[in-house]
C-alpha positions as CSV (number, residue, x, y, z in Angstrom):
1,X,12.8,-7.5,15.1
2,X,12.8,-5.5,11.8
3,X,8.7,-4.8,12.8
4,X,9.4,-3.8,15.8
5,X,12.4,-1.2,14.8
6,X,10.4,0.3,12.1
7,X,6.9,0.6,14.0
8,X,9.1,2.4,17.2
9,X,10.4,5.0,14.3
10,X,7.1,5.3,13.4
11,X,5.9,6.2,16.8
12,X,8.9,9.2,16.7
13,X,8.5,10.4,13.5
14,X,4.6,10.5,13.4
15,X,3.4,10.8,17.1
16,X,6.1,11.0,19.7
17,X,7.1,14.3,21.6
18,X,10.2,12.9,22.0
19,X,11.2,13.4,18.4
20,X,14.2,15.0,19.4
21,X,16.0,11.2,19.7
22,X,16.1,11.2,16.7
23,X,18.4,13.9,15.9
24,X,21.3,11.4,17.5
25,X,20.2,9.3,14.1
26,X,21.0,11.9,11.1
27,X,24.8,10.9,11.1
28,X,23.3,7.9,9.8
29,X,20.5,9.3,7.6
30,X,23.8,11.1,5.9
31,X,25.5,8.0,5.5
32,X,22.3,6.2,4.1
33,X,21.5,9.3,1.5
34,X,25.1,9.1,-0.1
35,X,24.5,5.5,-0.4
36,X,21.3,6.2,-2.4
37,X,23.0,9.0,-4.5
38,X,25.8,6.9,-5.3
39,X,23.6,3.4,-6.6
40,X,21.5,6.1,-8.6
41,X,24.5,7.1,-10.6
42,X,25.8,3.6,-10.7
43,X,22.4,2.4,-12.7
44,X,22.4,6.0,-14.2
45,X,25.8,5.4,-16.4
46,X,25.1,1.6,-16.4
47,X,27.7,0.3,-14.3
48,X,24.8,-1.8,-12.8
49,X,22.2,-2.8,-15.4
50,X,18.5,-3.0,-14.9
51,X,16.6,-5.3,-15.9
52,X,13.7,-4.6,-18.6
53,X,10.5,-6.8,-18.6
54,X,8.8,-7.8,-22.2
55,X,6.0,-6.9,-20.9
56,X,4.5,-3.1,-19.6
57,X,5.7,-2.5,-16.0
58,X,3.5,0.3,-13.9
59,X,4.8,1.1,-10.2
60,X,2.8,2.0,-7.5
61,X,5.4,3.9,-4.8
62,X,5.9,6.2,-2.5
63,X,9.1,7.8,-0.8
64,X,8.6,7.6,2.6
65,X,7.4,4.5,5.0
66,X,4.1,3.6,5.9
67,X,0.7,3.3,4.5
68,X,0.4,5.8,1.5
69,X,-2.6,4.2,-0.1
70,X,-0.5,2.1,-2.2
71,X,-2.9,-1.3,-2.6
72,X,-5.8,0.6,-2.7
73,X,-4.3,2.2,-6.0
74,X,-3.4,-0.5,-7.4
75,X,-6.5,-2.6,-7.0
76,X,-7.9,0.6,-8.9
77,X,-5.7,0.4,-11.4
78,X,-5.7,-3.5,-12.2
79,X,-9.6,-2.9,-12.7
80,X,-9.5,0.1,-14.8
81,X,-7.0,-1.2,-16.9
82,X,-9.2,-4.6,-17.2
83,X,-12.6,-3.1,-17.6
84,X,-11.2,0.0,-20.4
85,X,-8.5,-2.2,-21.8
86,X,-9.5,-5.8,-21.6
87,X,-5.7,-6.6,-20.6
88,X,-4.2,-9.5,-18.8
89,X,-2.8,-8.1,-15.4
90,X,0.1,-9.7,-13.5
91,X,0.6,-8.3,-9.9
92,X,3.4,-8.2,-7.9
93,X,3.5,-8.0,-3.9
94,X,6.1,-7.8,-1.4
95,X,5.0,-10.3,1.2
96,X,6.0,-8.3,3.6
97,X,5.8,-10.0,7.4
98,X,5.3,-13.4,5.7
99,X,7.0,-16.7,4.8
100,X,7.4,-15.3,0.9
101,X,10.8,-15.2,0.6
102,X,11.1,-16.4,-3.1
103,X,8.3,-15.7,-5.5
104,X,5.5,-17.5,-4.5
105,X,2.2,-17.9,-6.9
106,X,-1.4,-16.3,-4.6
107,X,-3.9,-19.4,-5.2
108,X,-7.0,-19.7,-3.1
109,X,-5.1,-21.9,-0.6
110,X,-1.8,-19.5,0.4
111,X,-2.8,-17.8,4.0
112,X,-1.2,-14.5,5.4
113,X,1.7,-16.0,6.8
114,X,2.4,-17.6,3.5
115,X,2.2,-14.8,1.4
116,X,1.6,-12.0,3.3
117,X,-1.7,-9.6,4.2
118,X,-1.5,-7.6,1.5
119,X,-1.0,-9.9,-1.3
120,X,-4.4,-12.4,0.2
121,X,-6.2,-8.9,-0.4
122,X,-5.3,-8.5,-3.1
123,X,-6.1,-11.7,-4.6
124,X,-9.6,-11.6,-2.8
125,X,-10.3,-8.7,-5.2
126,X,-8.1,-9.4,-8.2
127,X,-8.1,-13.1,-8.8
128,X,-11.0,-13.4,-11.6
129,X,-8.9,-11.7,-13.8
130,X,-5.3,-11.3,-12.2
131,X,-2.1,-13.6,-11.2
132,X,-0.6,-12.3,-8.0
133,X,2.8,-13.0,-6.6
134,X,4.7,-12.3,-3.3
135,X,7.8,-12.2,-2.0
136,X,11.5,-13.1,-2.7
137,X,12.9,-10.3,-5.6
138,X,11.4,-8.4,-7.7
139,X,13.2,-9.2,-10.5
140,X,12.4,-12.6,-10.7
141,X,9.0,-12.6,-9.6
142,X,9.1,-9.9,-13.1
143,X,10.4,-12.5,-15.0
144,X,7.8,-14.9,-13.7
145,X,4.9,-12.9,-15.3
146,X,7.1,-12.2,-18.3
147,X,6.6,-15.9,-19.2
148,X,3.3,-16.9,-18.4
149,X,0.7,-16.4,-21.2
150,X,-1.9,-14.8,-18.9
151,X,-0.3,-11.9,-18.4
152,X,-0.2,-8.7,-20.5
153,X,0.5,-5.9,-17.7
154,X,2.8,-6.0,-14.7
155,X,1.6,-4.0,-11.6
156,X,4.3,-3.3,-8.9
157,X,2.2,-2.7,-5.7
158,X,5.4,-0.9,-3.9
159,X,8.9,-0.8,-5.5
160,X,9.9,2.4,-6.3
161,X,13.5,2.0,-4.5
162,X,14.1,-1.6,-6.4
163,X,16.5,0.7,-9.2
164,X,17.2,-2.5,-11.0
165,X,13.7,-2.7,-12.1
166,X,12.6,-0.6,-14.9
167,X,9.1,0.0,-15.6
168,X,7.5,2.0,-18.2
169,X,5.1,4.1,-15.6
170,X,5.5,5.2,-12.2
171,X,2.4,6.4,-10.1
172,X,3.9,8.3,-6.6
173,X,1.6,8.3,-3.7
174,X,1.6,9.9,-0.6
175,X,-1.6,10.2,1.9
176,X,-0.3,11.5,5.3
177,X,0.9,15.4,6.1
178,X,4.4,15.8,7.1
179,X,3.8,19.1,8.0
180,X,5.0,18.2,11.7
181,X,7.6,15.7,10.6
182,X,11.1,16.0,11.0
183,X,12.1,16.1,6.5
184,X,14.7,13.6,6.3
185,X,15.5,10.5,5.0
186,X,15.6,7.3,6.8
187,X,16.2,6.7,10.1
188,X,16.0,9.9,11.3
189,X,13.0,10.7,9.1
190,X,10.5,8.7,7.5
191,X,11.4,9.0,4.1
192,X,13.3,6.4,1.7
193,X,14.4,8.8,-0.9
194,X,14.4,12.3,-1.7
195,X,13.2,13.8,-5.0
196,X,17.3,14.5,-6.4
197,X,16.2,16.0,-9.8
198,X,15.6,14.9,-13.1
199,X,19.2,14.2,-13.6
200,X,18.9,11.3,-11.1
201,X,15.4,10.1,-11.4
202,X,14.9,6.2,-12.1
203,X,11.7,6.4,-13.9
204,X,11.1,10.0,-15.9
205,X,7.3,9.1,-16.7
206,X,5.5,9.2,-13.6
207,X,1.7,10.9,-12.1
208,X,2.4,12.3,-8.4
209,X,-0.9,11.4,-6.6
210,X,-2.1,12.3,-3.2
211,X,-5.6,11.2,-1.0
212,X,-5.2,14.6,1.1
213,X,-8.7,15.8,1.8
214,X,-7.4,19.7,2.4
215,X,-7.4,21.4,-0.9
216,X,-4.6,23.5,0.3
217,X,-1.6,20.5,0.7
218,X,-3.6,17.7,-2.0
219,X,-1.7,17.6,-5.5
220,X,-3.4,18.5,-8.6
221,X,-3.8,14.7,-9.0
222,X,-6.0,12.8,-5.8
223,X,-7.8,10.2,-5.1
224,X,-10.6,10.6,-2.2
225,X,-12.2,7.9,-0.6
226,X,-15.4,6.1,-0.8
227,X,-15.8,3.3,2.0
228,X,-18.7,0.6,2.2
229,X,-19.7,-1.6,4.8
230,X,-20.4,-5.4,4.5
231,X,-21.3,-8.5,7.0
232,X,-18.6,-11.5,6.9
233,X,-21.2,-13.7,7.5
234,X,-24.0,-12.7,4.9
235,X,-21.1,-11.1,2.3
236,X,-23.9,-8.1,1.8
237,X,-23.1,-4.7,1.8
238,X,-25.6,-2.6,4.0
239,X,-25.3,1.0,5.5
240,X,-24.1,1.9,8.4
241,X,-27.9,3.3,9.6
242,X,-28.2,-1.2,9.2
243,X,-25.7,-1.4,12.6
244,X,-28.8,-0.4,14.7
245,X,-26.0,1.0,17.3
246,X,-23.9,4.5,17.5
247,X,-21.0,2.7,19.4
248,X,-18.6,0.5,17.5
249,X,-15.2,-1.1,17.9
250,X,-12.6,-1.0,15.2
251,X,-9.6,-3.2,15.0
252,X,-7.1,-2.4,13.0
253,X,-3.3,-3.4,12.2
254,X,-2.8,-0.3,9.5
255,X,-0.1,2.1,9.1
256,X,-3.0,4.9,10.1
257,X,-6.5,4.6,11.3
258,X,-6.9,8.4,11.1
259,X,-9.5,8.2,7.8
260,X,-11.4,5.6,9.1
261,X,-12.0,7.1,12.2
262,X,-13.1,10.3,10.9
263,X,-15.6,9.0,8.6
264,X,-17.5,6.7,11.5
265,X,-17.2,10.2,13.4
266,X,-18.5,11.9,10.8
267,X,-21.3,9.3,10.8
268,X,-22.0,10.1,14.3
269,X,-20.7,6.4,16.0
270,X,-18.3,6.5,18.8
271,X,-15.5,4.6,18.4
272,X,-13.9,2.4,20.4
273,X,-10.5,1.3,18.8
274,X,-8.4,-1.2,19.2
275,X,-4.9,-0.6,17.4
276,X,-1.7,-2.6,16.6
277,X,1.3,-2.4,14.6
278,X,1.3,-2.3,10.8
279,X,1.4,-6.0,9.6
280,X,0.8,-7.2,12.7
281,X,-0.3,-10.8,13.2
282,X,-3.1,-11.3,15.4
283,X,-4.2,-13.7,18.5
284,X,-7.1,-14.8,19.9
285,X,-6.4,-12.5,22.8
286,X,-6.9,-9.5,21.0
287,X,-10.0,-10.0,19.0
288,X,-11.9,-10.7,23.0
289,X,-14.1,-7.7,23.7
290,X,-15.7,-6.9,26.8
291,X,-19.2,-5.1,25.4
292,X,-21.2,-6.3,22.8
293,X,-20.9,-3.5,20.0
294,X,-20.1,-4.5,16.1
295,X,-16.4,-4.7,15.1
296,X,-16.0,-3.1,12.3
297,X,-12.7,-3.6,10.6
298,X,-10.7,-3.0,7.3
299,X,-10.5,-5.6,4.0
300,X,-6.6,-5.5,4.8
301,X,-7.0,-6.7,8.6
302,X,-10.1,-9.6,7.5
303,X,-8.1,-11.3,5.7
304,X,-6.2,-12.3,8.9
305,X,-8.6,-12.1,11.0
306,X,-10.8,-14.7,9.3
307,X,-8.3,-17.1,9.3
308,X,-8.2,-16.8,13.2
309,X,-12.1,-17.0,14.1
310,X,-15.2,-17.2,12.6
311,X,-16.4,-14.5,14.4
312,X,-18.5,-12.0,12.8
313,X,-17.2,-8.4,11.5
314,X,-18.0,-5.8,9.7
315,X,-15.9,-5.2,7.1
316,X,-14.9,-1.7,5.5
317,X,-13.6,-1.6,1.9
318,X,-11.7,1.3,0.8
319,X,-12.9,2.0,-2.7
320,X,-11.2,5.2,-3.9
321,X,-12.7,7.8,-6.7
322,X,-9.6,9.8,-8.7
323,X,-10.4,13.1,-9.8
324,X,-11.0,14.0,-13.5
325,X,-7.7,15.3,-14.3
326,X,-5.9,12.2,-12.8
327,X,-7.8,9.8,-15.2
328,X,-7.0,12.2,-17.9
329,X,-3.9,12.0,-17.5
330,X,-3.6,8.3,-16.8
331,X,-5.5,7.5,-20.3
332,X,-2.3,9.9,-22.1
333,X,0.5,7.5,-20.3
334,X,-1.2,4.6,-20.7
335,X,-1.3,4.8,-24.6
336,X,2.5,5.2,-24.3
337,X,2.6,1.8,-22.4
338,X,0.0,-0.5,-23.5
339,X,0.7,-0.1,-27.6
């Protein structure tokens, strides 16, 4: 039910002409921003404490809904910090739209519904070097990491809103233009929380990040993306030219398509696509095609979709490149965190 609720808003806020519904929601939206205010200034003069993790804690966030490029980051980020600093990484998930309702261990036998989508992708790229956990509160599954000797860094993929977690570095992302959206906070609008000042912010140290291509609306800080192509069933990369075709379906379950499609554009394929919800579980029914053309698909969506069929798909990794200034900027935090 929560899905469904949240992918209907997301119609209104990001696509529908019928935005004006949700003015009839703002009453609401009030309601839910004094709530916010008031458990900021709660944790702010410590009426309710936060907890604070032995370790280094470094949040990947956003505040609105919706895909903002979130696990892509922090894939980046458990590598960097691997391959420059040669640290142990702990990783924590939400296991959102899954069974994960305590914190639940990522081996190579959890499945999507166990742990969630997004937490399996991550493990597929992380798990020579990183522990992964999903689900339940983010406290504990803090405190989880906190003990286990093979952990050195904690990565929050998400969990900018969890105010009882402290962590020593916040990275804020945000890939879509709200240009045409309605700015207000949930439900009327799609964000979570509202920048309220320094006076009120949870985590001072942060990097604001965005994947905007247009020069004009990107932050000084970005992140632009670099996707490769590889066969499920031969685990090769290989070029798109290696598809022997110009039409293509995609199948996708992501919060938004829109970058994916313009690159395969760009690449002069037309694109058939098939789209669903945001974590949204697939049958057998939906993965039936009536023309022969490759399915091309995203890292995020194979992970499900393997465990359905052994069909064969094309699969489209989203490596990201950060600017210059970004990583220079990163490598001045992350001397503050990793002593």
């Amino acid at each position: 039910m929560f899905l469904y609720i949240n992918n209907l808003l997301n119609g209104l806020w990001f696509h529908n002409r019928y935005k004006f519904l949700l003015i009839i929601l703002i009453p609401i939206s009030i309601l839910y921003y004094i709530l916010v205010v008031i458990i900021k200034l709660l944790y702010k003069y410590r009426v309710f404490n936060k907890y604070y993790s032995k370790l280094p804690v470094i949040v990947i966030g956003n505040r609105s809904i919706g895909g903002n490029g979130k696990t892509p980051i922090t894939i980046w980020l458990a590598k960097y910090l691997h391959d420059k600093h040669k640290v142990k990484i702990g990783i924590v998930s939400s296991g959102y739209n899954s069974n994960a309702k305590v914190p639940t261990l990522v081996n190579k036998d959890s499945t999507t519904n166990d742990v969630g989508d997004e937490a399996i992708e991550l493990y597929k790229c992380l798990s020579k070097f990183a522990t992964i956990i999903s689900g339940g509160n983010r406290v504990a599954a803090t405190k989880i990491l906190d003990h286990q000797n093979n952990c050195e860094v904690i990565i929050h993929d998400d969990g900018l809103q969890h105010y009882h977690l402290y962590s020593n570095l916040v990275i804020e992302t945000n890939s879509k233009d709200y240009s045409k959206v309605m700015n207000l906070i949930l439900p009327s609008g799609p964000f979570r929380d509202f920048y309220n000042g320094s006076f009120l912010e949870m985590n001072q140290d942060r990097i604001n990040v965005s994947f905007n291509i247009d020069s004009k609306k990107r932050s000084e800080y970005f992140f632009k993306y670099d996707f490769t192509l590889w066969n499920s069933y031969t685990d090769k990369k290989l070029s798109l030219n290696d598809l022997n075709t110009n039409k293509v379906n995609l199948l996708t379950t992501i919060a938004d398509s829109k970058n994916i499609i313009k690159f395969l554009e760009q690449n002069n394929f037309y694109v058939l696509h098939s789209k669903f919800p945001d974590h949204y579980r697939y049958t057998l029914e939906d993965i039936q095609f009536d023309n022969d053309n490759p399915v091309i698909t995203t890292m995020k969506d194979y992970v499900k979709l393997s465990e359905l069929s052994d069909n064969q798909y094309y699969v489209l990794s989203n490596n990201i490149i950060p600017n210059q200034k970004f990583i220079d900027l990163l490598k001045t935090k992350i001397e503050k965190v990793i002593k």
